[in-house]
N, C-alpha and C positions, 0 to 999 in steps of 0.2 A: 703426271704423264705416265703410260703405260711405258714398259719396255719387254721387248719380244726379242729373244736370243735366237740365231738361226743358224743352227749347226751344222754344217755341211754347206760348201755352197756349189754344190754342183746348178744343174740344169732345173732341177727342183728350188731348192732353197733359194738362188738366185732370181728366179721369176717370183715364188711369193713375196722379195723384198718390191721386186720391181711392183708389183702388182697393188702392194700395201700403200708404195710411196708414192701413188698415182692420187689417193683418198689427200687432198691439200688441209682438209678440216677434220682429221682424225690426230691425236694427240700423242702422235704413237713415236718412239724411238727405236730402232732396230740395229741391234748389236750382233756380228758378224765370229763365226770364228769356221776355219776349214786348216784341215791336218796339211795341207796344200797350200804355202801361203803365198803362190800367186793368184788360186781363185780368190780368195778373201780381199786381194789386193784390186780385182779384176770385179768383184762386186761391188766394190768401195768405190772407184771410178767409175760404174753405168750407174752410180746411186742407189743401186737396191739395198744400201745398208748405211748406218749414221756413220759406223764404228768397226773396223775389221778389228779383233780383239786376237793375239795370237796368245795369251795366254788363257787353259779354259776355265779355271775356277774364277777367274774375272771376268771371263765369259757368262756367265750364268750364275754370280753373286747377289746380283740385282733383278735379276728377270723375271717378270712376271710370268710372260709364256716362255716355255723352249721349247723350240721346231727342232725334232732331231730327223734330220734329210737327211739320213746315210744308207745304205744299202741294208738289205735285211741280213746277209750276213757278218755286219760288225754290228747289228742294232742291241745287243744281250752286251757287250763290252761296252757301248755307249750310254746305254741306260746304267752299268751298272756305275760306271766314271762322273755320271751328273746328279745322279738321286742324292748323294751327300751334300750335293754342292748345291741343289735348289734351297732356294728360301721358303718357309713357313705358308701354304697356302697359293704357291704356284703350282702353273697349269702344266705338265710336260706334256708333248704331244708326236706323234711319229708319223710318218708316210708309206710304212712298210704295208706290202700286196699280201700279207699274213696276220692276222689279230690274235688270236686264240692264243699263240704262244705269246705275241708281243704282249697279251696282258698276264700270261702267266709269271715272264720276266719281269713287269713292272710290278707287281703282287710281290712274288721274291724280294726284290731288289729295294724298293722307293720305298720311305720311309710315311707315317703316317704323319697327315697332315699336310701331303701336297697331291695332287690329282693328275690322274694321267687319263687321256683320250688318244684312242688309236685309229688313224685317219688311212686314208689314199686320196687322193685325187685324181679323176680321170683327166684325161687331156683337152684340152679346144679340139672340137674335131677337124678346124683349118690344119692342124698340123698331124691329124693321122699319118700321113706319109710323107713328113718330111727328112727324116732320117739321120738326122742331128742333133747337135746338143745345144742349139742355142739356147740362153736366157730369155723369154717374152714375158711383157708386163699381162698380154693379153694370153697368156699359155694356161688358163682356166677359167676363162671365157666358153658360155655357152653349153657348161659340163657339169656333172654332179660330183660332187666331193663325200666320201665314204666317211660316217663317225659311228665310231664304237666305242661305250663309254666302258671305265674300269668298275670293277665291285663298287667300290669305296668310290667313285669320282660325283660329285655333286651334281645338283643340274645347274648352278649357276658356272663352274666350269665346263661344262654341255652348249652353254650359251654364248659361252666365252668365246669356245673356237667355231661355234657356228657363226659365229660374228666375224671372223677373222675373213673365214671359206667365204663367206658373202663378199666381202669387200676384196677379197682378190678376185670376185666376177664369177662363182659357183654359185650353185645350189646343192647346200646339205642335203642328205642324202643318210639318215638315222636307218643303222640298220644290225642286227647283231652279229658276234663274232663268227659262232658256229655257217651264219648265212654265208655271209661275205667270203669264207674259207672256201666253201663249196663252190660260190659264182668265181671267185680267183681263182681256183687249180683248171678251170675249165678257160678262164679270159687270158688267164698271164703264163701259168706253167706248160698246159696242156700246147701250147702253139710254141711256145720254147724249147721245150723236148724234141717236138716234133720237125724243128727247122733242124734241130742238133743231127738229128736221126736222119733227113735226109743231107745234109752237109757229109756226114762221117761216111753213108752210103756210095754218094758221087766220090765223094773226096780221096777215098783208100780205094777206089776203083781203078783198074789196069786202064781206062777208057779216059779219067778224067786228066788227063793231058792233054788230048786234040780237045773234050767234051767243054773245057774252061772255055774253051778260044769262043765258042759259040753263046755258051752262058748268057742269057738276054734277062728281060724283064722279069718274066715269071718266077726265072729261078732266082733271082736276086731279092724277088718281092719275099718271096717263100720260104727264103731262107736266112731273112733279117730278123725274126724274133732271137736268133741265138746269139747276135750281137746284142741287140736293140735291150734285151731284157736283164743283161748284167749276167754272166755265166754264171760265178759264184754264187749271187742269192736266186736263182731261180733253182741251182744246184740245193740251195739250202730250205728251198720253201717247200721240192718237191718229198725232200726226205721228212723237212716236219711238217706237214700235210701227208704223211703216206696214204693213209687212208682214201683220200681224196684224190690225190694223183692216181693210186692206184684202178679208181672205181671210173674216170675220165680216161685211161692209158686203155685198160680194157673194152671201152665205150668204141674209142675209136679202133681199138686191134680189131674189132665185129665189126665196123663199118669199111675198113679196106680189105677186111675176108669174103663182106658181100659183094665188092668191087671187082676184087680177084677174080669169082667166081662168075661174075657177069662177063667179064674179058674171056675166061678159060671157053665158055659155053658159046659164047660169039653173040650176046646178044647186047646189037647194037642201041636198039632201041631202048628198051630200059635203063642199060646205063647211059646215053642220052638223057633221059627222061628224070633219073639221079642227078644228074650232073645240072641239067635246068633246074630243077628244086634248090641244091645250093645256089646255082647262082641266083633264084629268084628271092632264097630268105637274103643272103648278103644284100643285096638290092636297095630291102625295104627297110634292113636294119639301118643304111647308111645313109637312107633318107630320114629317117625318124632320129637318127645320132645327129647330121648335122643340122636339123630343123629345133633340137633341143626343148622339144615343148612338152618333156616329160611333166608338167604339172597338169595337162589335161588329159595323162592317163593315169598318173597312181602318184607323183611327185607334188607337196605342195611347197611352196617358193614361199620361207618365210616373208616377213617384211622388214625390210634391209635397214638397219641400223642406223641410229644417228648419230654425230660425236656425241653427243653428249651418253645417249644411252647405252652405246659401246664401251665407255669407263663406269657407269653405272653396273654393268653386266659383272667386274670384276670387281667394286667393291662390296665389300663384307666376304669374301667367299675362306679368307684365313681365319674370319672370327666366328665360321660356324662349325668347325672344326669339333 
């Protein structure tokens, strides 16, 4: 029987158990631990876990895989607390919206002879706007899950957690780190800064005293990336991405100069005409997100694993070390 550690049990790590423990003929045992021990208590109750484990080097003395669900600003202090503690030929694995550095720290840190893959997963797009933290068995449903493999990480651990992402209702989604850095400062930091920046705007305004009372939909929509995305690691991705943030911060400081400048001159028309262009790409983007059929444009959809070929997938992968 496999056994998969899932460290953190927020909104993330809790849906992957739920999602895992939905597979009735997969042989799998899922071992729980969170610095929090009433989520771990609260994951152990909806079943997304065999085993809430409050101590963590018996957390991850046995694990084949370990999921470390923690925010990317404790990810370098988690990686560096479990690499002693994995055994010989396990798989660790993260969820952090940053690679480049996550693999620099697992390079640093993890010792040789256990593999590490640096993951995201994107969301069911039923729940783009739902605004909470529930746990769903189906919260990766219909979406592609991001793998970035390490130097050193094999392909039959490659295979491993492409096995996992399938069976929680993904499609892997192989793609490298330097990529993935670029598409993230513009999907996750770039609209998180920018909710911050209009929040801090309104918010230290002499106006936003009467201005809250009115506060509707829009502003609320627009201004929930800076909750929604965790202040501190979006804080931390943006400084280690500088390069990235910086060349995305710019992108848009020219796109509200040419806004400015549309409004200063009074023409209504063109910025009209701006304004239907975004709303025309969001449109078709959130048809084609939640239609999910990115395999008949550039995604192909492995073929989804069987029990049996799923613990196939991880034996031998410590004795080709």
């Amino acid at each position: 029987m496999l056994t998969l550690t899932l460290l953190g049990l927020g909104r993330l790590g809790t849906s992957l158990g739920l999602a895992l423990k939905r597979k009735k003929d997969i042989e799998l045992r899922i071992i729980g631990h969170d610095l929090i021990l009433e989520n771990a208590k609260q994951a152990e109750k909806q079943g997304a876990i065999d085993k809430a484990e409050w101590n963590l080097p018996a957390s991850c003395e046995n694990a084949d895989i370990i999921f470390l669900c923690v925010p990317l600003s404790a990810l370098r202090e988690v990686i560096e607390q479990v690499a002693p503690l994995a055994k010989e030929g396990a798989v660790i694995a993260d969820v952090s919206p940053l690679k480049a550095r996550a693999l620099e720290w697992a390079t640093e840190l993890i010792p040789s002879g256990r593999h590490y893959v640096s993951t995201y997963p994107a969301l069911n797009p039923s729940y783009l706007y739902d605004g909470d933290s529930t746990a769903r068995a189906d919260l990766f449903e219909s979406s592609v899950w991001a793998l970035v493999a390490g130097a050193e990480t094999s392909p039959e651990a490659m295979k491993l957690i492409s096995g996992v992402t399938q069976l929680a209702g993904a499609i892997p989604f192989f793609i490298g780190a330097d990529e993935f850095d670029s598409l993230s400062s513009a999907m996750n930091t770039l609209p998180a800064l920018t909710a911050a920046s209009l929040m801090l705007t309104l918010g230290r305004s002499s106006s936003w005293a009467d201005a809250r009372k009115i506060a509707d939909r829009s502003f609320a929509t627009a201004t929930a990336p800076v909750e929604l995305s965790n202040p501190e690691s979006a804080a931390s991705a943006a400084t280690l991405n500088r390069a990235g943030t910086l060349h995305d911060l710019e992108a848009l400081i020219a796109q509200l100069k040419s806004l400015r400048d549309l409004i200063a001159n009074g023409d209504t028309e063109k910025l009209g005409s701006l304004m239907n262009e975004g709303a025309d790409i969001r449109r078709v983007w959130l048809e084609k997100r939640r239609a999910a059929n990115w395999a008949a444009e550039e995604i192909t959809r492995p073929e989804m694993p069987k029990a049996g070929d799923f613990l196939k997938q991880f034996i031998g992968i410590g004795k080709r070390q």
